[in-house]
Structure formats: structure tokens, C-alpha cells
C-alpha positions in Angstrom: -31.4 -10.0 -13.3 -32.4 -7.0 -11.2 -34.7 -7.3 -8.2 -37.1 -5.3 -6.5 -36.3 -7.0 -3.3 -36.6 -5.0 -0.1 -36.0 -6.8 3.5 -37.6 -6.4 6.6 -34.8 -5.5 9.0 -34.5 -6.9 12.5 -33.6 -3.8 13.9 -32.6 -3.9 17.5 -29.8 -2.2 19.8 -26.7 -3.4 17.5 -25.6 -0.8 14.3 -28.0 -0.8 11.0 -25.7 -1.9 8.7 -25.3 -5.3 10.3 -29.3 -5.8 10.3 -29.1 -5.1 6.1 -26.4 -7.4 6.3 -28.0 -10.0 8.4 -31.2 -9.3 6.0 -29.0 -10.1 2.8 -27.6 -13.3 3.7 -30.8 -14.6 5.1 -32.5 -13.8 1.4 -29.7 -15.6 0.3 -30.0 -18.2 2.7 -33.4 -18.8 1.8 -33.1 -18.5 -2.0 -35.3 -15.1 -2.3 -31.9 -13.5 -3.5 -30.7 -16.2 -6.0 -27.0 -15.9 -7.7 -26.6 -13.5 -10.2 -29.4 -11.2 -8.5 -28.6 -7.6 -8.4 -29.6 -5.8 -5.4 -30.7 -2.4 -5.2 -28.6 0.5 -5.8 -27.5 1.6 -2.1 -29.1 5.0 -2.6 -32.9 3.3 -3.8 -32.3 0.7 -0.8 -31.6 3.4 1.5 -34.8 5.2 1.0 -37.0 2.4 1.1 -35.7 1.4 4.4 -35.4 4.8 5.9 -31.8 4.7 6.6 -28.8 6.4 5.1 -27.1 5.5 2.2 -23.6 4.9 4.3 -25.5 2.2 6.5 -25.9 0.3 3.1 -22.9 0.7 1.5 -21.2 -0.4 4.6 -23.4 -3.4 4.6 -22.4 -4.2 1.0 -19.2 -4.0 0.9 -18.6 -6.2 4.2 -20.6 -9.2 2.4 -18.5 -8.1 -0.5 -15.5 -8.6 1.2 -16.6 -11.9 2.2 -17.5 -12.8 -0.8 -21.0 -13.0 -0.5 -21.9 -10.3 -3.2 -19.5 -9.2 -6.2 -19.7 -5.3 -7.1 -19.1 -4.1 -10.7 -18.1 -0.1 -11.4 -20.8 1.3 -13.3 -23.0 -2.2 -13.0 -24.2 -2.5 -9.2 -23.6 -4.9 -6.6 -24.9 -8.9 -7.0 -24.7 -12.0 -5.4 -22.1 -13.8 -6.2 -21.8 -17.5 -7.2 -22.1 -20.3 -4.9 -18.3 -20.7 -2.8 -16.7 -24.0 -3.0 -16.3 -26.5 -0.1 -13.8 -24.6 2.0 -12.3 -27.7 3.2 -11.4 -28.8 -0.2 -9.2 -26.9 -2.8 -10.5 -28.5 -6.0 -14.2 -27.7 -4.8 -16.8 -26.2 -6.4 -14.7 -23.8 -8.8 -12.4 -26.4 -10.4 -9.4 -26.0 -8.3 -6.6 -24.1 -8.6 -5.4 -24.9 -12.0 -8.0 -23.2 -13.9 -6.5 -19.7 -14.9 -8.1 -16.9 -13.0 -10.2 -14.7 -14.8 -9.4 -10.7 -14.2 -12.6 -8.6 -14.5 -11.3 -5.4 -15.7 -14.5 -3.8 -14.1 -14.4 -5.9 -10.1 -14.2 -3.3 -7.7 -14.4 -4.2 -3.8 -17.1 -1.9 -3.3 -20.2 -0.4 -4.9 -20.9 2.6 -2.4 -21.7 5.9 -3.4 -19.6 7.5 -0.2 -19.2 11.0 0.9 -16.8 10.4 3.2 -13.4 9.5 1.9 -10.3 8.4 3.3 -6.9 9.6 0.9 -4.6 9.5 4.0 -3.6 5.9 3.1 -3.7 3.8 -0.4 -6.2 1.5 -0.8 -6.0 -0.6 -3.5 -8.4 -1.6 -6.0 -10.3 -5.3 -5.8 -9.4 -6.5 -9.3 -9.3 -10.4 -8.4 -6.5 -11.1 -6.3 -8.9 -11.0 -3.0 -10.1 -14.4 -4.2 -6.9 -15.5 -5.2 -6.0 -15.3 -2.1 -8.6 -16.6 -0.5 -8.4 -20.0 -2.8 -4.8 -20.0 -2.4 -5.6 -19.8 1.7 -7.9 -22.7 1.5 -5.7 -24.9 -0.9 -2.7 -24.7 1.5 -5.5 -25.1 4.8 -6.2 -28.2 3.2 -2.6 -29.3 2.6 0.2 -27.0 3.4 3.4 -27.3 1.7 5.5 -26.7 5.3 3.2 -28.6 7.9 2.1 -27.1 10.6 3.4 -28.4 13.6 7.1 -26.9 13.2 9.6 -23.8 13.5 10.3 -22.1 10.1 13.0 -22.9 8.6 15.9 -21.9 5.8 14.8 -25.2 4.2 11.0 -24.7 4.6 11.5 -20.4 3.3 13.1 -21.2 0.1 10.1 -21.6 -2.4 8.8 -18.3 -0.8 12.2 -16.6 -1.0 12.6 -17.9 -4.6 9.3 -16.7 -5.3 10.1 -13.1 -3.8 13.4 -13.0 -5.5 11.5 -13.8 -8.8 9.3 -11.1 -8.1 11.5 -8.4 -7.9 13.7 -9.3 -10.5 14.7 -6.3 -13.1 17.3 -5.3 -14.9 17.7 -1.8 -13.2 17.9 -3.7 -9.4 20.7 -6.7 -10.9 20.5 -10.3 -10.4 18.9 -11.3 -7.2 19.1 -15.4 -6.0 16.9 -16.8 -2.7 20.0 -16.6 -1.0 19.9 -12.7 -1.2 16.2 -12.1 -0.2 14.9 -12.0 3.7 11.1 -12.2 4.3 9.7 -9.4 6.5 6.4 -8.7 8.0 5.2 -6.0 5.3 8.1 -2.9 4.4 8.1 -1.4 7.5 9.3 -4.8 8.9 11.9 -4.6 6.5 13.4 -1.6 7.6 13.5 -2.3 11.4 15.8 -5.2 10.2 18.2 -3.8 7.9 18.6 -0.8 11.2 19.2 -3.8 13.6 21.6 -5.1 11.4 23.5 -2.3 11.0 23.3 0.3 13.8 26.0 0.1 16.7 27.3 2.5 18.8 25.8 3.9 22.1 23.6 6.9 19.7 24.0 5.8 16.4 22.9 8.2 13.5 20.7 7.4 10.5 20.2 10.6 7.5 17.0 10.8 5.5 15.5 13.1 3.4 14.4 16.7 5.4 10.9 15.2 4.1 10.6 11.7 4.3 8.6 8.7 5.4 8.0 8.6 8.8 8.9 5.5 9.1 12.1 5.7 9.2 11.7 8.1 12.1 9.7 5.5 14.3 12.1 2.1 13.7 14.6 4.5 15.1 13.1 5.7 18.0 12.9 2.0 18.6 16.4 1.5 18.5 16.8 4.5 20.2 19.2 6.3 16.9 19.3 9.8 16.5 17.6 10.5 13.1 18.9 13.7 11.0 17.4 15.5 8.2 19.1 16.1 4.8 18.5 18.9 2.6 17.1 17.9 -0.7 15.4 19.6 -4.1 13.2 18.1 -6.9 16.1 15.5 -7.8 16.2 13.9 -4.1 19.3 14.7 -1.8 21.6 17.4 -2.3 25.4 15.6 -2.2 26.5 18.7 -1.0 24.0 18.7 2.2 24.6 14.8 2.3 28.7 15.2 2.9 28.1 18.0 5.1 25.3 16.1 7.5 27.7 12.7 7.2 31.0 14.7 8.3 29.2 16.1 11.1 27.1 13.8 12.6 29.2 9.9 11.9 26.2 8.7 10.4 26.0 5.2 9.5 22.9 4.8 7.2 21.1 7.0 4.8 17.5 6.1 4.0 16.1 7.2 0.6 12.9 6.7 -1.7 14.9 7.3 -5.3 12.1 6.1 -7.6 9.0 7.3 -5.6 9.8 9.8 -3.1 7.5 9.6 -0.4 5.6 12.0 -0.1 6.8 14.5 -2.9 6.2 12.2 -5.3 9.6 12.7 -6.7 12.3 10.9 -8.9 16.0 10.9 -8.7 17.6 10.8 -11.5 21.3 8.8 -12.3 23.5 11.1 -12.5 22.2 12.3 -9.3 22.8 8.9 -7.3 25.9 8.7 -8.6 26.9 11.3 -7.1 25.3 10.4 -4.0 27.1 7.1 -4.2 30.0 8.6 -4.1 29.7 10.8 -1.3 28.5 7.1 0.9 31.6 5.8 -0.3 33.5 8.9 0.6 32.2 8.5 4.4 31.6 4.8 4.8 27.6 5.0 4.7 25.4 2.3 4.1 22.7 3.0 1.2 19.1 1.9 2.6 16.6 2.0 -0.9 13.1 2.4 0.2 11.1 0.7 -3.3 7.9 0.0 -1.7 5.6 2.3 -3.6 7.2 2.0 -7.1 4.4 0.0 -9.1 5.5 0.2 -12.6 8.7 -0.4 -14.2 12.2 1.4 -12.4 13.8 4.1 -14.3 16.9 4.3 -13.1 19.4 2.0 -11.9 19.1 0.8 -8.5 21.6 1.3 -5.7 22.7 -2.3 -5.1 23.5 -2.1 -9.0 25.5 1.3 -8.4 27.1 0.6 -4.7 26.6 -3.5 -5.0 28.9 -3.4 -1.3 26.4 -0.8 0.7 23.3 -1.0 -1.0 20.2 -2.5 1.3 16.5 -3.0 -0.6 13.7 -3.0 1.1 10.4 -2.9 -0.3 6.9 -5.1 0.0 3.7 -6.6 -2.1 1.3 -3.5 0.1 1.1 -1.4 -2.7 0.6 -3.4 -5.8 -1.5 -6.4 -4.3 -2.3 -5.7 -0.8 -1.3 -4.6 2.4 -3.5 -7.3 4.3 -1.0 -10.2 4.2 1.9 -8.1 5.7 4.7 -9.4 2.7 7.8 -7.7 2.5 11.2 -8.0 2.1 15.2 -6.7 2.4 17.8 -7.8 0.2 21.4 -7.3 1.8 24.4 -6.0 -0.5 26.6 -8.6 -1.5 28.5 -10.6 1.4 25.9 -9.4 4.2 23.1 -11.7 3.9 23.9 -14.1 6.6 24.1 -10.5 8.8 20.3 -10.1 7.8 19.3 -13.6 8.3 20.7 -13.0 11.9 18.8 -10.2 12.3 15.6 -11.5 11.2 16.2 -14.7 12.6 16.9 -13.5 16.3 13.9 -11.4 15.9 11.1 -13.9 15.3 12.7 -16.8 14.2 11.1 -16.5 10.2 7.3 -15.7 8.6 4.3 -18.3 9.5 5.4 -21.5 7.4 1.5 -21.0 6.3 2.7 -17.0 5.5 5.7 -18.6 3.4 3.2 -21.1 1.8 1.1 -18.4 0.4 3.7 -16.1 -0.8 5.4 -19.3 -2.5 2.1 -19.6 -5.1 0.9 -15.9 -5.0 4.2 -14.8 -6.3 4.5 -17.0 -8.6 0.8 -17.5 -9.4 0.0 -17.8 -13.7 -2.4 -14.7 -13.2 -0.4 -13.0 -11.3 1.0 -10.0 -13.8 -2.5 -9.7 -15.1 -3.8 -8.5 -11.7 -0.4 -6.5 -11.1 -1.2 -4.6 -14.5 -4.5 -3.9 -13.6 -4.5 -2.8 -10.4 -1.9 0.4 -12.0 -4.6 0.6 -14.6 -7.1 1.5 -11.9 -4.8 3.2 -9.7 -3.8 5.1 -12.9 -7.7 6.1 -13.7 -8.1 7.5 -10.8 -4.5 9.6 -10.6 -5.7 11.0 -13.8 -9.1 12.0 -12.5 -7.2 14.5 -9.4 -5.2 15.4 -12.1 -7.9 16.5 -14.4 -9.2 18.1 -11.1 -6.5 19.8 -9.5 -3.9 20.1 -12.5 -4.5 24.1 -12.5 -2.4 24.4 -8.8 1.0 22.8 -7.9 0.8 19.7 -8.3 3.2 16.7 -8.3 2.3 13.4 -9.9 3.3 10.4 -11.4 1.6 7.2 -13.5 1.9 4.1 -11.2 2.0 5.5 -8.2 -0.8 6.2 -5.4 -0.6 9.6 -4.3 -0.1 13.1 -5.2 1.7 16.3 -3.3 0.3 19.6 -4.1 2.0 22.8 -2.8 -1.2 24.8 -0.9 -2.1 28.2 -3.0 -1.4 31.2 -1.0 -4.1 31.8 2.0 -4.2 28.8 3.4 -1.7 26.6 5.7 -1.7 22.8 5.8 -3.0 22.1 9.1 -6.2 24.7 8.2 -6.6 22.7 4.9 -6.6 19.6 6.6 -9.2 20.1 9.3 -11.3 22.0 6.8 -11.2 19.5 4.3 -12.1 16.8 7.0 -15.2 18.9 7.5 -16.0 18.0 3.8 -15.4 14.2 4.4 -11.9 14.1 3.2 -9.0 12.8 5.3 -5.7 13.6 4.2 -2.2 14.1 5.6 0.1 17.4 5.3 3.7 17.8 4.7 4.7 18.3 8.8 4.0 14.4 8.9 7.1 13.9 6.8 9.4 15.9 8.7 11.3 15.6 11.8 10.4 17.5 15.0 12.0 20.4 14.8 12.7 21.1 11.2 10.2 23.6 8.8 7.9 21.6 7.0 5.8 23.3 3.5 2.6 24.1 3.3 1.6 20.9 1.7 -0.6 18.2 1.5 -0.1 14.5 0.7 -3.2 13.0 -0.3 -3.3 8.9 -1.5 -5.5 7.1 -4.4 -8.5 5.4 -2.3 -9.4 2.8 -5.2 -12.0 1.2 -2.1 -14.5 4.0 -3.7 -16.0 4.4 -6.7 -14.3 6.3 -9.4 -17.1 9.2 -8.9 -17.1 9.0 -5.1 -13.3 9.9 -5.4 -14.0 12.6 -8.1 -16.4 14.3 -5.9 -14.3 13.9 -2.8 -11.5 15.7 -4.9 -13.7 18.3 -6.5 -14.3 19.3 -2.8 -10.5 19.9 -2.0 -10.5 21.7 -5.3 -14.0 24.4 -3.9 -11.6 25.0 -0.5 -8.3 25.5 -2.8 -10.6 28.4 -4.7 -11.7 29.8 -1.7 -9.0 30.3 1.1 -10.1 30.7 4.6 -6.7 32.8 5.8 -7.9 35.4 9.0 -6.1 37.9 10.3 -5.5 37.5 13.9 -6.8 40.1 16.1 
């Protein structure tokens, strides 16, 4: 039912966008919007209110998120239906054992935005934000692990079941609860499997000469000495590998074999093999950064090739959300208890409430039907820059969300990337993925930003393609 609604805003000295939010939920409030009624495309509401189309959208898609008003790609925005009791889990909506319906077309946000952010993924709304949010109030009303005590071993194992469950797969070998440690979100992850292993007065950690910058800011905090690695389109040379572990005693070498961050590379077997044994050669422990691989592995994983130095890390960020901070290591075989320590020592375990949730999210009925369609989406809109930008040099896979392209001749990253932010479009170049002093390409990362429309994104993309056609190089005078 469409409407030709139109508030009166209350506009005073606080931002627009929360007076047409305001305006919303009192229409809703007072039963002038009912359920089901679809509000006014942003750009129409914008002009009849005077405003911008951004002061809308931004209104819309923070009733959205609280689920207030439901958007559909290529439908409009609506209000949704009526939210149960909060304080009771089998409210309104039947409870928790009804199946979840997936609505291949839910998006988190209607707007038609020009400015777009591809510096980091955002992930398309495809039903697990209320999941979550009934999964939050079912465990509010009776959590599994109280609330009144420490977590414990005892109190983690559904979750660490759960997790273990979740990344189970032929290419990474058989992973029990007793193998898996809980992390706040990848990055977490890391920092632990470093404090487990690092010793030494300046210990030494190797990583790709590109790489994710992550790695570089866990060791600054444990004050290592981080070095870069040669690599080509396969991942790290074993050559350069041998040569940087002879030299510099390093004890850990951090790679992305599946999806290399940011080249969007993939090493192949025969290739970690060889890496493998060059660790083995030197006595290096093999940390296997997994956290943007969405789809199906394609090569055996470390801990399957180098079971003894093999530490996985990786995280739910990038195939449900980033929000609830999720991740997880798993230790090679006999050094669990070593990570337990770590993470124990640190902060004693996740929130039992945390543990809750990631107990009956990862191991939720609708759970693989969300996972699958969040790469469909992701995978829409990969195949849109592709379609876009395929003519240049250009890196890409299915499944994961973001692209490298090598810049065209006349113009260098950081002169792309403030020109392109002129045009609305963040993104980040390849000196962000290097250490200080090394050379970096001149390249550009830029992610999937699934929080816009599909055409929002395409027109965000056709404007990197107008500055890739028309180079701004100057000679300097």
C-alpha cells in the first residue's frame, strides 16, 4: 500500500534526519503510517520537505536498522510488522522455533546515496539482523550461562562446539571444542596466537611485502619487529621466505593463502608445500589468516599440511557481521592449552551472554541459507565493478568482498584516492598494506559496500571508472 504521506517536521537546532525520523515513528505511533505502508521514495520525500535526499536516506535506514521500517531492493522502504514483547522470546512472532524466512530481496537500506564508503565491507541485510536480534532477546529473557558469573571452560563449550562446527571442512581437517578459542572478532585472534608464541627481547614475525595491516599493529603492541617477504601472484616466494627466516630468526609467518588481502590472490598447493617446508626447515610457526574466505576452500589448509605449526585464525565479520565481534584461533595439535592461557590471562573468556549467542547463531536452522545469500549479494555486486572496470587490471574473485586494480599509467594511488574522494568514493591504496619503509604499487583496494543499493554502488564505480579514463598526472614545475 503506497502512501502519499508527508510529515510536518519539528525542526529545531538538532540534525534533519533525526526530525524525519522523529516524524516517522510518530506517524507510526499514531497509526497514520499503518504496517505494510510504503513511504515515499527518499528522493520524492526529499523534495517535498525541502531537504536533501541524504537527510532521508539517513533517516530511513536508522529506523531500518532498528527495525522500524523494512527496505526491499527495487521495492522501497515500509513499515515493518508490529515487534514482539521484547521481554518475552515466544512473543508476538511465534518464538524461536519457527524457521526464518530469508528474503532474497531485504536489504538494510533503501538510499539512493552519492557518497560511498568501499574502504571497508559492509555486508548485505539479508535476515540475520533479526536473527540476531530475536536470538538477543530469547537469551535476555533466559540465558543459557546466567549472568552473575566468570566465563568458564564449562559455560564456553556449546559456543566452542558451535564455532568448531562452523568451520568444519574437509580442506582445514577435523576440528573438536577442545581445538577452538573464542576471540573478540579476527583481529583478536591474532594478538593471541602472537602472545602465545612470541619470546625473546625483539622477536620477529614475516608477512607478505603487502599484507594486512593488522598484522603490523598486534606487533607494534607486543613490541616485534615485523618483516616483509617478497611474494608474486601465487603468495610468498620460498626462496625470499628462507632468505628473510635465515636472516632475521623469525618465529612466525602470517599469510592470507585463500584470500590474500589486499591482492585478492590465491596460493595454490604445490606452492604451500613448499612453503611448509621451508617453516619446517627453520622452525617457523604457520599463522593462516581465513577471515575473508566466504565460499568453499580450495586448497588444503595449513594445519592439514603442517598439523604441528599450523595456527587458524579467522571470524563470522565477513560472512554474517562484524557487529558482534566473533572470532576465533585454532592451535596446531598439542598447543591448545598454550592458547587457552593466552586468552585466558587476557580477559578471562567472551561475555557468557557473547558465548550464548554464538552457541544458537552458529548453529541456528537458517543459518546456511543466510550464509549463501549474503555471497549471492556480495557476488551481484563484485560482478557489477567487474562489468565496470574489467577493461583495466583488475584482480577479483567470486565470494569475496573486494577487488585490487593496478592504476593505468598517469595517475599514482594517493592522487586517485583524494580525487576519487572528491567524487564521493572512499577507498584505500596499496601503501596501506605495506610496511613503512618498503615500495608499495600504484594500487587501489577498494571493498563491496552491500549497505547501498546495487545502483548507488554502480554509479559510485562508474565514477572511479570517468577518473581511470582521464588521468590527472602534472608535470612539476
Amino acid at each position: 500500500m503506497d502512501t502519499i504521506w508527508q510529515p510536518e517536521l519539528e525542526i529545531g537546532a538538532g540534525p534533519k534526519y533525526k526530525a524525519v525520523a522523529k516524524a516517522i515513528r510518530d506517524g507510526v505511533a499514531t497509526g497514520d503510517l499503518n504496517e505494510g505502508t510504503k513511504l515515499p521514495p527518499v528522493r520524492d520525500l526529499a523534495w517535498k520537505l525541502g531537504i536533501t535526499p541524504g537527510t532521508v536516506a539517513r533517516a530511513y535506514t536508522i529506523l531500518t536498522d532498528e527495525g522500524m521500517l523494512t527496505a526491499e531492493v527495487g521495492r522501497g522502504t515500509y513499515v515493518a510488522k508490529a515487534r514482539r514483547d521484547p521481554m518475552h522470546p515466544c512473543g508476538q512472532d511465534g518464538g524461536l522455533d519457527m524457521p526464518l524466512e530469508v528474503d532474497s530481496t531485504l536489504h538494510n537500506s533503501e538510499a539512493q546515496t552519492w557518497q560511498v564508503n568501499l574502504i571497508s565491507p559492509h555486508l548485505p541485510s539479508v535476515g540475520q539482523a533479526p536473527l540476531i536480534r530475536n536470538l538477543l532477546a530469547d537469551i535476555a529473557y533466559d540465558p543459557p550461562s546466567g549472568v552473575m558469573h566468570y566465563p568458564t571452560r564449562h559455560s564456553s563449550l556449546p559456543a566452542r562446539k558451535a564455532a568448531a562446527q562452523w568451520i568444519a571442512s574437509p580442506p582445514l581437517g577435523a576440528v573438536t571444542a577442545e581445538d577452538v578459542v573464542l576471540a573478540h572478532g579476527g583481529q583478536n585472534a591474532i594478538l593471541l596466537v602472537f602472545q602465545t608464541l612470541l619470546s625473546g627481547r625483539k622477536p620477529v614475525i614475516l608477512v607478505e611485502e603487502l599484507s594486512y595491516p593488522g598484522f603490523r599493529r598486534a606487533a607494534e603492541l607486543l613490541r616485534a619487529h615485523v618483516v616483509p617477504v617478497a611474494m608474486d601472484e601465487y603468495g610468498l616466494i620460498p626462496d625470499a621466505l628462507d632468505a628473510a627466516a635465515k636472516a632475521h630468526g623469525a618465529q612466525i609467518v602470517c599469510t592470507s593463502p585463500e584470500v590474500h588481502n589486499p591482492t585478492c590472490g590465491f596460493c595454490p598447493e604445490n606452492r604451500r608445500r613448499a612453503l611448509v617446508d621451508v617453516a619446517r626447515k627453520h622452525d617457523l610457526q604457520i599463522m593462516e589468516d581465513d577471515c575473508y574466505r566466504m565460499g568453499t576452500a580450495r586448497a588444503p589448509s595449513y594445519r592439514i599440511l603442517a598439523p604441528e605449526r599450523s595456527w587458524y585464525v579467522t571470524s563470522i565479520s565477513k560472512t554474517l557481521t562484524p557487529a558482534l565481534r566473533i572470532g576465533l584461533a585454532v592451535a596446531p595439535e598439542g598447543q591448545s592449552a598454550r592458547l587457552r592461557r593466552a586468552s585466558e590471562h587476557s580477559f578471562f573468556g567472551l561475555a557468557t551472554p557473547m558465548m550464548d549467542l554464538c552457541a544458537k547463531l552458529l548453529t541456528h536452522k537458517s543459518l546456511d541459507a543466510l550464509v549463501t545469500q549474503v555471497r549471492k549479494t556480495n557476488n551481484s555486486y563484485v560482478q557489477a565493478a567487474v562489468n565496470i572496470l574489467g577493461g583495466f587490471d583488475l584482480k577479483w574473485q567470486q565470494d569475496v568482498p573486494f577487488l585490487w586494480l593496478h592504476l593505468p599509467e598517469g595517475w599514482r594511488a594517493g592522487a586517485f584516492a583524494q580525487a576519487a574522494e572528491a567524487q564521493g568514493v572512499r577507498i584505500r591504496i596499496a601503501e596501506e598494506y605495506a610496511c613503512r619503509d618498503a615500495r608499495a604499487p600504484h594500487a587501489i583496494r577498494f571493498a563491496i559496500n552491500a549497505g547501498v543499493t546495487l545502483e548507488s554502488f554502480e554509479a559510485a564505480i562508474g565514477r572511479l571508472r570517468d577518473l581511470l579514463d582521464n588521468p590527472q598526472d602534472q608535470i612539476g614545475v
